[in-house]
Backbone as numpy.savetxt, mean C-alpha at the origin, in Angstrom:
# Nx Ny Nz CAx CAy CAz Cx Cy Cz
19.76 -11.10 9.64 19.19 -10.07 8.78 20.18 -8.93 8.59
20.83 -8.19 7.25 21.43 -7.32 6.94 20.70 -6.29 6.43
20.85 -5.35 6.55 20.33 -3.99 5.69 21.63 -3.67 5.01
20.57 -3.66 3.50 21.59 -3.12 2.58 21.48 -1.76 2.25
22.86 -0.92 2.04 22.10 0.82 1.81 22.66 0.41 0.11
21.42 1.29 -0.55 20.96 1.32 -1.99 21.45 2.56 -2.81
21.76 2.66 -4.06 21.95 3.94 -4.77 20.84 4.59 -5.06
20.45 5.60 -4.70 19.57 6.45 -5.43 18.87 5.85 -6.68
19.37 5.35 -7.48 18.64 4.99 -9.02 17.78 3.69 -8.54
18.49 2.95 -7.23 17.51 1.50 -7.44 16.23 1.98 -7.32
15.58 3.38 -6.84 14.33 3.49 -6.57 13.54 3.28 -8.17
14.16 4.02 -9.00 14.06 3.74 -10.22 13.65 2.14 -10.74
14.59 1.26 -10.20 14.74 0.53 -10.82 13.36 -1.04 -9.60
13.07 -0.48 -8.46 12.24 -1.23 -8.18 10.93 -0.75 -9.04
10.67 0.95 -9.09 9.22 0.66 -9.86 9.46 -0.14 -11.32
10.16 -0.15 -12.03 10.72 -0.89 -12.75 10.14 -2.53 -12.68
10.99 -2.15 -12.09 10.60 -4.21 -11.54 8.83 -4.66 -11.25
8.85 -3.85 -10.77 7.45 -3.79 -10.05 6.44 -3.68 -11.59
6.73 -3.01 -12.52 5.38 -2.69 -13.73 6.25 -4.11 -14.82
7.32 -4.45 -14.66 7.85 -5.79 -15.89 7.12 -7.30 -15.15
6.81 -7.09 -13.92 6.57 -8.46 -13.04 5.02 -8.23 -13.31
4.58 -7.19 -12.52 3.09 -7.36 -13.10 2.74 -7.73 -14.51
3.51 -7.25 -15.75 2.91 -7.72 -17.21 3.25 -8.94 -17.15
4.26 -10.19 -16.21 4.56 -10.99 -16.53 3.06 -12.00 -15.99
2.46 -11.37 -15.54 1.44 -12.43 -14.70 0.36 -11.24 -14.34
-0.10 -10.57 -15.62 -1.33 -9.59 -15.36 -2.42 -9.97 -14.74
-2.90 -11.12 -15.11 -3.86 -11.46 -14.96 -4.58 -11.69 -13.08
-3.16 -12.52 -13.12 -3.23 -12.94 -11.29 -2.79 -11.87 -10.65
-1.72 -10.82 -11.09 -1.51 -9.71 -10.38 -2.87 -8.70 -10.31
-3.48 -8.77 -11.04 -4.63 -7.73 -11.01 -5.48 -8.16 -10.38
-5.89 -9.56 -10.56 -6.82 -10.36 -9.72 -6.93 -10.54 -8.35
-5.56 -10.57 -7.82 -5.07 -10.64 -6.20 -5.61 -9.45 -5.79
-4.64 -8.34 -6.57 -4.99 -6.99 -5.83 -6.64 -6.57 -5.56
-7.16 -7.00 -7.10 -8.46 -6.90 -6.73 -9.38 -7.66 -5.38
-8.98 -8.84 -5.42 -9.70 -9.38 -4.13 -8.85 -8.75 -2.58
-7.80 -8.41 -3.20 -7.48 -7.51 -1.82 -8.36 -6.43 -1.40
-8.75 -5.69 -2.28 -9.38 -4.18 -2.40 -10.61 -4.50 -1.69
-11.45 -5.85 -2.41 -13.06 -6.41 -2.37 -13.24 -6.47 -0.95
-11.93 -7.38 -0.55 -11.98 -8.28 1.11 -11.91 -6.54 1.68
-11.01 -5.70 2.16 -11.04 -4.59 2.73 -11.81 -3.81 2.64
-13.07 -3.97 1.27 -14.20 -2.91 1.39 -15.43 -3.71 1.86
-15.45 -4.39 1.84 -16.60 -5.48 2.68 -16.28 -5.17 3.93
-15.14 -5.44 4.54 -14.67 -5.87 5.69 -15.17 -4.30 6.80
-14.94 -3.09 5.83 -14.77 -1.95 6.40 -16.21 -1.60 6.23
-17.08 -2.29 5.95 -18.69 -1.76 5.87 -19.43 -2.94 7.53
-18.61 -3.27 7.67 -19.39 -3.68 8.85 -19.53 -2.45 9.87
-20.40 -3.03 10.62 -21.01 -2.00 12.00 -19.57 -1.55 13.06
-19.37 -0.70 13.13 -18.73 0.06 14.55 -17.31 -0.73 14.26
-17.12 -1.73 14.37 -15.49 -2.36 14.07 -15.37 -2.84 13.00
-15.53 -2.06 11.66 -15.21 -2.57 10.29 -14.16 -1.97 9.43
-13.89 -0.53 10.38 -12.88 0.33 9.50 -11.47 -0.60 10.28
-11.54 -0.34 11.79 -10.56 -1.13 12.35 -10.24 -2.10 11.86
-11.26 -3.17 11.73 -10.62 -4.57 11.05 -10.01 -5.03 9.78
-10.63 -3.96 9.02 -10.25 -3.62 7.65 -8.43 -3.02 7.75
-8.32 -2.21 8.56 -6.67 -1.59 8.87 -6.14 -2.79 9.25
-6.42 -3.71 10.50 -6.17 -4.98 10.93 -5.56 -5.39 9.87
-6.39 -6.06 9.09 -5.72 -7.09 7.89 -4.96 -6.58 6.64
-4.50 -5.31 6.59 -4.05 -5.12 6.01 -2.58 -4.85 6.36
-1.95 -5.23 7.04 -0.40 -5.60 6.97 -0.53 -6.87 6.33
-1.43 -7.54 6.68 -1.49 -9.35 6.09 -1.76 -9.00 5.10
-2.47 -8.95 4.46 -3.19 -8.56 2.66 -1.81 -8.16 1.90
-1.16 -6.92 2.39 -0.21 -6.57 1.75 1.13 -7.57 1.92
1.39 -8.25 2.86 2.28 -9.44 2.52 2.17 -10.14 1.32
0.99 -10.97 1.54 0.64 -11.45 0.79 0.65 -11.06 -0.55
0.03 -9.60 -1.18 0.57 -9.69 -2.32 2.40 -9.36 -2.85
3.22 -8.92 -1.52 4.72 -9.52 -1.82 5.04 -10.69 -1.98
4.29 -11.92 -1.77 4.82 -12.67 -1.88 4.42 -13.33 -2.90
3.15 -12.57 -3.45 2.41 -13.11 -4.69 3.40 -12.55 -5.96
3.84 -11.44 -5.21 5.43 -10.57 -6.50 5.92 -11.50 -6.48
6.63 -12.34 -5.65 7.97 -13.27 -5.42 7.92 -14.46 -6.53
6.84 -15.00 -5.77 6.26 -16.11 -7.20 6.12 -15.48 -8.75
5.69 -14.83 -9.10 5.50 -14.22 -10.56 7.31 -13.68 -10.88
7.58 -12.81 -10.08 9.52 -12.81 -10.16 10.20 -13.75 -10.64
9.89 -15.11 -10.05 10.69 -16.41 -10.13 9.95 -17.52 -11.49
9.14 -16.44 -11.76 8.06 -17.26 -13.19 7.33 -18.29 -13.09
6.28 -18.38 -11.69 5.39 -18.86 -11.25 4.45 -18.15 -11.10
3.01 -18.98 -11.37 1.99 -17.99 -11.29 1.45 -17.76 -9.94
1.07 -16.82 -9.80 0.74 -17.14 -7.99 -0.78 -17.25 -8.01
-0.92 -18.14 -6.75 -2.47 -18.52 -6.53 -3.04 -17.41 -5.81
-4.53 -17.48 -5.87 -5.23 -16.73 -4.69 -4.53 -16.72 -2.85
-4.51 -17.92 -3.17 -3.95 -18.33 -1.51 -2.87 -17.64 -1.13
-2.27 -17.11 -2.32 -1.17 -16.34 -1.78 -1.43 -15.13 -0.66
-2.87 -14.41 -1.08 -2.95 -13.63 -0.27 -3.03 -13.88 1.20
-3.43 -15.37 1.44 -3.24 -15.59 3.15 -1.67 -16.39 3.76
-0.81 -15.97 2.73 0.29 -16.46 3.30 0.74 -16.18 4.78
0.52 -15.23 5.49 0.65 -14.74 6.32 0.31 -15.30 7.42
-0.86 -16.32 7.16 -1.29 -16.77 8.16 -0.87 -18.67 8.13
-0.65 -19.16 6.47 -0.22 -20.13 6.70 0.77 -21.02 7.49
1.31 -20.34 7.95 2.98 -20.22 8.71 2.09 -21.32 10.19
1.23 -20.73 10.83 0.33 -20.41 11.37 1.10 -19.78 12.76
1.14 -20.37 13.61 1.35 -20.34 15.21 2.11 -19.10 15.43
3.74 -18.81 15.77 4.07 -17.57 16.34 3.89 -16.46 14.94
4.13 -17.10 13.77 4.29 -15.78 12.56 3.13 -15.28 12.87
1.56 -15.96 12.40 0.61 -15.53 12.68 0.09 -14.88 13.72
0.57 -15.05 15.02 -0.14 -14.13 15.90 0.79 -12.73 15.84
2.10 -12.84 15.48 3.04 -11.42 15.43 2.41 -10.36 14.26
2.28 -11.24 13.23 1.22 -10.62 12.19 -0.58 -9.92 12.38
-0.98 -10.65 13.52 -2.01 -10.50 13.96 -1.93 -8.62 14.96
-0.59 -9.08 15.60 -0.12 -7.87 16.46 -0.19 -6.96 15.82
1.15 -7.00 14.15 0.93 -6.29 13.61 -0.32 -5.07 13.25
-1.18 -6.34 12.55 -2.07 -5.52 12.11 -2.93 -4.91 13.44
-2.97 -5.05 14.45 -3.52 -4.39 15.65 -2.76 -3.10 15.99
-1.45 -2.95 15.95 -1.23 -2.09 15.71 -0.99 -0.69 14.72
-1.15 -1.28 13.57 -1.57 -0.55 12.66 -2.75 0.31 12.37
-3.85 -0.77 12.91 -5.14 0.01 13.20 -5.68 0.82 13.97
-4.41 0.66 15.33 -4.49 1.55 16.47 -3.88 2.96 15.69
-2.99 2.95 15.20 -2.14 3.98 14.89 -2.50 4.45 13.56
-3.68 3.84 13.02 -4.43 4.64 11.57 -5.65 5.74 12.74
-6.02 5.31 13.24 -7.58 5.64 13.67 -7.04 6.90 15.07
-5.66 6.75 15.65 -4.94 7.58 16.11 -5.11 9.12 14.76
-4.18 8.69 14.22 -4.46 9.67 13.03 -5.44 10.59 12.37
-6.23 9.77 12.54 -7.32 10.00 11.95 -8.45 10.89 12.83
-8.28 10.46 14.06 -8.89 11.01 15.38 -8.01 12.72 15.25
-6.51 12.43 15.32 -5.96 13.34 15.03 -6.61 15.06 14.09
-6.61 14.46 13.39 -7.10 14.76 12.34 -8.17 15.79 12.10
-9.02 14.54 12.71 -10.64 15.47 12.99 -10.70 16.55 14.27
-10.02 16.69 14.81 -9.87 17.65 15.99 -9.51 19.38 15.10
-9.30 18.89 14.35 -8.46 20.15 13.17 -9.99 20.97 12.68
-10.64 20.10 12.27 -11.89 20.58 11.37 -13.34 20.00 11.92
-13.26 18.98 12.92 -14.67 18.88 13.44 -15.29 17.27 12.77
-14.15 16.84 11.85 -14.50 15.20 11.78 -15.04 15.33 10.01
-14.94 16.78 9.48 -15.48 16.53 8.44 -14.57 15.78 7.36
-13.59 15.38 7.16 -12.17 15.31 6.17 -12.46 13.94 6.51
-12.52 12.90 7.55 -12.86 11.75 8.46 -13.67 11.33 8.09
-14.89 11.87 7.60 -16.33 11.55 7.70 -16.36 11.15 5.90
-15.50 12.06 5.03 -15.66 11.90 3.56 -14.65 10.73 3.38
-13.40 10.51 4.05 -12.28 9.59 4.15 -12.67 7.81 4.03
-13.96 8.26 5.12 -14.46 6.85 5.86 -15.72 6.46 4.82
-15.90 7.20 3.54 -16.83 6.52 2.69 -18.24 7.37 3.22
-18.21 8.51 3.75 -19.40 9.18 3.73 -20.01 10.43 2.81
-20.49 10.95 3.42 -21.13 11.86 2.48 -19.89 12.71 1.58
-19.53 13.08 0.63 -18.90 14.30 0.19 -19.29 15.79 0.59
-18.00 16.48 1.35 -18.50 17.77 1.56 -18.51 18.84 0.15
-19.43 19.74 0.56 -19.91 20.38 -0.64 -18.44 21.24 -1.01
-17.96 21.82 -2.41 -17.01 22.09 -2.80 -16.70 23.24 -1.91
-17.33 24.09 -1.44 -16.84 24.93 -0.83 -16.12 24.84 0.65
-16.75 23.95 1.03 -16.45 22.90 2.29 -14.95 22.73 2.37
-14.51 21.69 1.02 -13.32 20.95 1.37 -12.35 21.89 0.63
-12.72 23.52 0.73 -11.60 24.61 0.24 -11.31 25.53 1.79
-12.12 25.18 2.84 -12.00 26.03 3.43 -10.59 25.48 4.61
-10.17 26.27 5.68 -8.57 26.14 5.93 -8.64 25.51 6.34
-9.68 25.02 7.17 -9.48 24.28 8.47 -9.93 22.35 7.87
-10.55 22.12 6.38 -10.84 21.33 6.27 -9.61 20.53 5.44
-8.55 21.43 4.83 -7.18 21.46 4.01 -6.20 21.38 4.99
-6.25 21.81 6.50 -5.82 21.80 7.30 -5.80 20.33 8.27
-6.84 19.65 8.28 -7.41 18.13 8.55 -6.88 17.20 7.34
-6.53 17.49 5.97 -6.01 16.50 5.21 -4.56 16.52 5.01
-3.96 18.07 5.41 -2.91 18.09 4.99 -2.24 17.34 6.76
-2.72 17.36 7.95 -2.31 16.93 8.89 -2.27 15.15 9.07
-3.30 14.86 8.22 -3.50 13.09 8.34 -2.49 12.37 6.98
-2.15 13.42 6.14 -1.08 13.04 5.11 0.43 13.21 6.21
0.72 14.27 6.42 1.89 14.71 7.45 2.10 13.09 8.38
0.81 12.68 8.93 0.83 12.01 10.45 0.69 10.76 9.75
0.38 9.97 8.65 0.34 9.24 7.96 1.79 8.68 7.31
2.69 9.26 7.54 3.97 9.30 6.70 4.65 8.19 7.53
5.22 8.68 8.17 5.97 7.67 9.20 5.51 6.50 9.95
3.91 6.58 9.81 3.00 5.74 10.40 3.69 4.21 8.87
3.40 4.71 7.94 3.44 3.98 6.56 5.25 3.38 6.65
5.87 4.50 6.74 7.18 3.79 6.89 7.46 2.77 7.95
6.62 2.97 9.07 6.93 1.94 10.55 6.50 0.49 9.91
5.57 0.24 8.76 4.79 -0.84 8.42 5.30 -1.24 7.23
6.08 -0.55 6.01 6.12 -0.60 5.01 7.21 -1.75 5.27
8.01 -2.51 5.82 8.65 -3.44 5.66 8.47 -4.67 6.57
7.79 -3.99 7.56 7.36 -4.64 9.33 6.83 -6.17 8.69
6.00 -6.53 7.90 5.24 -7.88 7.54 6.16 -8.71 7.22
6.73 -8.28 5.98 7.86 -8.87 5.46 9.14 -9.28 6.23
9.44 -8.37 7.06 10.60 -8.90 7.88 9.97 -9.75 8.92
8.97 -9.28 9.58 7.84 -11.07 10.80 8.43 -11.85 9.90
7.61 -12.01 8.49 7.05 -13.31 7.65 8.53 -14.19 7.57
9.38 -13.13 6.70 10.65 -13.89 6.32 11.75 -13.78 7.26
11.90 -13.66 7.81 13.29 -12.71 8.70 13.13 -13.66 10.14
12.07 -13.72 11.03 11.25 -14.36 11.82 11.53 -12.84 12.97
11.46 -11.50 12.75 11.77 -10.53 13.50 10.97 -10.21 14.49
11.14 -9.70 15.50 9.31 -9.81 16.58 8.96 -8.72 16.16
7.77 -8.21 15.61 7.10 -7.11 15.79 7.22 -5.77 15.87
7.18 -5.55 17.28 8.10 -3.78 17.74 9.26 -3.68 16.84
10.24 -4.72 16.89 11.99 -4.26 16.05 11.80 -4.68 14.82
10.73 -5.09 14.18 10.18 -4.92 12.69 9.94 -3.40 12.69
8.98 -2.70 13.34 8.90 -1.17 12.92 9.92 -0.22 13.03
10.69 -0.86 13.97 12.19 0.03 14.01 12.90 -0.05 12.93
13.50 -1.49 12.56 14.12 -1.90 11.33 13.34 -1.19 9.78
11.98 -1.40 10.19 11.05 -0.44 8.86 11.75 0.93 8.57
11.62 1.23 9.63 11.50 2.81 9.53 13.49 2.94 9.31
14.21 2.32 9.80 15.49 2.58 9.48 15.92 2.62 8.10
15.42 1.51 7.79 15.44 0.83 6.43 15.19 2.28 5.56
13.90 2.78 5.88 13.49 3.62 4.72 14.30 5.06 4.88
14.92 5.56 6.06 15.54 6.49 6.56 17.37 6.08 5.95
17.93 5.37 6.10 18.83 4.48 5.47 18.78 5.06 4.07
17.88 4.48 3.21 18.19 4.79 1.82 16.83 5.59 1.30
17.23 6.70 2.04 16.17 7.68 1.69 16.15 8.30 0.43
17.25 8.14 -0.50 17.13 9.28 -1.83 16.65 7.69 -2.13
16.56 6.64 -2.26 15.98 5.27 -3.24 14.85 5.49 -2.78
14.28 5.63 -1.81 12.84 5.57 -1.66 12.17 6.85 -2.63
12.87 8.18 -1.96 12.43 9.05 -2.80 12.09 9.14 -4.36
13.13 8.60 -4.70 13.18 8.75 -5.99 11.85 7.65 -6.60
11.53 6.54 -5.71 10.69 5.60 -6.05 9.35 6.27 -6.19
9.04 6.72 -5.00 8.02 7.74 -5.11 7.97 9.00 -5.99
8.60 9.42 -6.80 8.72 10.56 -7.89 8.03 9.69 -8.75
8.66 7.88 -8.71 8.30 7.12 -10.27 7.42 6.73 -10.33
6.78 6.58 -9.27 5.35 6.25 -9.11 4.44 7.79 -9.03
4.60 8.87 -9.02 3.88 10.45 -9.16 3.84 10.58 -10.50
5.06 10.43 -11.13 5.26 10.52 -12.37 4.40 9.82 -13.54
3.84 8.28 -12.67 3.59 7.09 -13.67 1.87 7.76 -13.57
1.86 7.83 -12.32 0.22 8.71 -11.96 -0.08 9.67 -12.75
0.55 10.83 -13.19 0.10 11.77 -13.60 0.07 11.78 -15.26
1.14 10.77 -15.43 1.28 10.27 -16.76 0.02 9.17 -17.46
-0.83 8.51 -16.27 -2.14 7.98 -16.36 -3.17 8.75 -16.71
-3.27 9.92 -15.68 -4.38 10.74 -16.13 -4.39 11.69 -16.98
-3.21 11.63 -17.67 -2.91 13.24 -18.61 -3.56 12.01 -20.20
-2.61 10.76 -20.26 -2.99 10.34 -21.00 -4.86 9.87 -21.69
-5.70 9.44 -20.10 -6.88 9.14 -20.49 -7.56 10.49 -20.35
-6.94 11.09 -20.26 -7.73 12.78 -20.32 -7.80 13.09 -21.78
-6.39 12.84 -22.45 -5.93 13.15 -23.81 -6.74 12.68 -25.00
-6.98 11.28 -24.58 -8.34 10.10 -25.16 -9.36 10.73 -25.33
-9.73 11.42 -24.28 -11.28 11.29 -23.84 -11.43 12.63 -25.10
-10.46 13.56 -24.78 -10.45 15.02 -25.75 -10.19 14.53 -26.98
-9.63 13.99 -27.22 -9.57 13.09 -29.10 -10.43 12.62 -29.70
-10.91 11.89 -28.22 -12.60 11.09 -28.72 -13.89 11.67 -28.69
-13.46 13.44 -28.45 -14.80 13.96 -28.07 -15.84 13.61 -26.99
-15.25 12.63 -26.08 -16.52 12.33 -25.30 -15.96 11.84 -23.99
-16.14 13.25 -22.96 -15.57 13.29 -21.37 -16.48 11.90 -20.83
-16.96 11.34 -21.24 -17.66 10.15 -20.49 -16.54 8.79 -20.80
-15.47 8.68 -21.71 -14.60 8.28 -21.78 -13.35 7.85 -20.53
-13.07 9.47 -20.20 -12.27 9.77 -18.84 -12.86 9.60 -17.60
-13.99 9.89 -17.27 -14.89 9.15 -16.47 -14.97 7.47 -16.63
-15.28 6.76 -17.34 -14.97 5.83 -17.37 -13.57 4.42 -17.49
-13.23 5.11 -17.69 -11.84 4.68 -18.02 -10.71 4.87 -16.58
-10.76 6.46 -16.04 -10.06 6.77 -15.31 -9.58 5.64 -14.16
-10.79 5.45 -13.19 -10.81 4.33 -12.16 -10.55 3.13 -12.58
-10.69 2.48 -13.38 -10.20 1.10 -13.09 -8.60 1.65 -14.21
-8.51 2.37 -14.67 -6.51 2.79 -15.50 -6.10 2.84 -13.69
-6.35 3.80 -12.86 -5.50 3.58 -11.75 -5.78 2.48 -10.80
-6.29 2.30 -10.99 -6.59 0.37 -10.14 -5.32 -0.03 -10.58
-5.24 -0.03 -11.84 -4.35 -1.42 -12.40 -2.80 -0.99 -12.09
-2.93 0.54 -12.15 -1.53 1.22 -11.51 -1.52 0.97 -10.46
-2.21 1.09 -9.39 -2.36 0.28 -8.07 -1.77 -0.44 -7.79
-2.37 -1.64 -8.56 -1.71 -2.87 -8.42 -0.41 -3.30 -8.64
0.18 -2.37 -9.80 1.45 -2.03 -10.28 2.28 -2.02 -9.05
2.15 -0.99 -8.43 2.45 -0.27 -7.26 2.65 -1.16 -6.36
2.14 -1.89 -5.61 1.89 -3.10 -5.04 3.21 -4.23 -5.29
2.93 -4.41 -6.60 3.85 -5.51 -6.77 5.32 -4.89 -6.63
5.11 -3.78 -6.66 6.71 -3.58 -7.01 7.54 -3.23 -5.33
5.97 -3.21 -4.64 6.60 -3.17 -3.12 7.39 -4.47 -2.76
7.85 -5.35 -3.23 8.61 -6.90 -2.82 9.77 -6.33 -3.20
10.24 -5.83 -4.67 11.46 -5.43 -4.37 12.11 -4.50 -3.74
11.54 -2.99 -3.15 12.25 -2.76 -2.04 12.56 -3.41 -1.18
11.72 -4.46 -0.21 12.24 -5.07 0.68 13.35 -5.96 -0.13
13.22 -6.82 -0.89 14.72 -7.92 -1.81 15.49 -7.03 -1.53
15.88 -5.59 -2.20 17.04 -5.07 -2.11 17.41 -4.13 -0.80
16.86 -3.91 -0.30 17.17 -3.57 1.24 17.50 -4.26 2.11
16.77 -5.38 2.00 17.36 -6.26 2.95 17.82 -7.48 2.31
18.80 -8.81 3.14 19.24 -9.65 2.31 18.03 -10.39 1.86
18.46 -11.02 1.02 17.40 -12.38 0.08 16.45 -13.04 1.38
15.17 -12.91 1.56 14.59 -13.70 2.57 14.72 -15.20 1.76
14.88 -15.94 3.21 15.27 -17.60 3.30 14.32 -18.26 3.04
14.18 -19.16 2.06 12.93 -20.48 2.33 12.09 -20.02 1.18
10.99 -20.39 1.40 10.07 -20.26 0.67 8.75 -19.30 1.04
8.54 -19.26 0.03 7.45 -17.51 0.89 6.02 -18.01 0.93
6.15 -19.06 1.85 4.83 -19.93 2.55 4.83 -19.92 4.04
């Protein structure tokens, strides 16, 4: 395994990649992501261990749709099944992947615990799909103080993982020196990442200015309400796909086939 360091512009040029691959295979790219979203909100409505398990599978989920990029890249359509690639492998990939996601969930709910110590669990409590606090609520310091700390503590948590699957899956890396290699990786070619993330803020705000713009043309705010959520879904998904090529160009070409 090599790490490659990147120019500044490739960040550019993965969201790039990432919104030309999705139009090449909309259909299955939107579709995956969607049953990604479905499986993790089911999963996270179970009793007492549903948020955990839901964090669990999502280092796997998100492989999977890299590798569902890979196929649509190479001008194949990708199947559903793609999303359990992770586990097809089965024996050591799968249980390192399994680790993975155990640790991920340890170190979301760390956070998050974090978090609520700031404000009393209320920021936690709206996070986790509960009640909404009343507007005055989520202005006051200590509750801005609980989101701005689980964004802060969230950062590096995301970089330790953001490559960790992909290098198990393809690379055959153990685990722990997947999150090292993650986090180097993204520290390594930090103005490409950056800049990736501007193109993706940029593509965001450029979503909602536009169906805002609609809704005021069309006279009717029930427009932007409607429209809004599933326009950023599909950016979502965008988003998603275009996570395969950071890892391609950071690291060398993974070997074989992405089964």
């Amino acid at each position: 395994m090599k790490l490659n360091i990147v120019p500044a512009r490739t960040g550019m040029i993965w969201a790039r990649s990432g919104i030309k691959t999705f139009f090449r295979q909309p259909l299955a790219m939107a579709g995956l992501f969607f049953m990604f979203m479905a499986v993790l909100a089911v999963v996270s409505r179970l009793p007492v261990v549903g948020l955990a398990l839901a964090m669990a599978l999502l280092p796997a989920a998100t492989l999977g749709l890299m590798a569902a990029s890979r196929e649509a890249d190479g001008g194949k359509f990708p199947m559903p099944t793609m999303l359990l690639v992770a586990f097809r492998s089965g024996g050591a990939k799968a249980r390192a992947i399994l680790l993975l996601g155990a640790l991920y969930a340890g170190g979301f709910l760390l956070v998050l615990g974090i978090a609520s110590l700031v404000d009393g669990g209320s920021f936690a409590k709206m996070y986790l799909g509960g009640e909404t606090p009343a507007a005055e609520r989520m202005m006051t310091a200590d509750f801005q103080g609980a989101m701005w700390t689980f964004a802060v503590l969230h950062l590096p948590l995301s970089f330790m993982f953001w490559h960790a699957p992909a290098l198990v899956h393809w690379h055959d890396v153990p685990p722990v020196k997947s999150l090292f290699f993650s986090v180097l990786a993204c520290f390594r070619n930090f103005w490409a990442y950056a800049i990736f993330g501007l193109v993706w803020l940029a593509v965001l705000f450029g979503v909602v200015i536009t169906v805002t713009l609609v809704a005021g043309l069309l006279g009717s705010p029930d427009v932007a309400t409607n429209a809004l959520f599933p326009a950023l879904m599909l950016m979502a998904a965008m988003f998603f796909t275009s996570l395969y090529f950071t890892f391609r160009d950071t690291f060398e070409a993974p070997p074989g086939e992405a089964s």
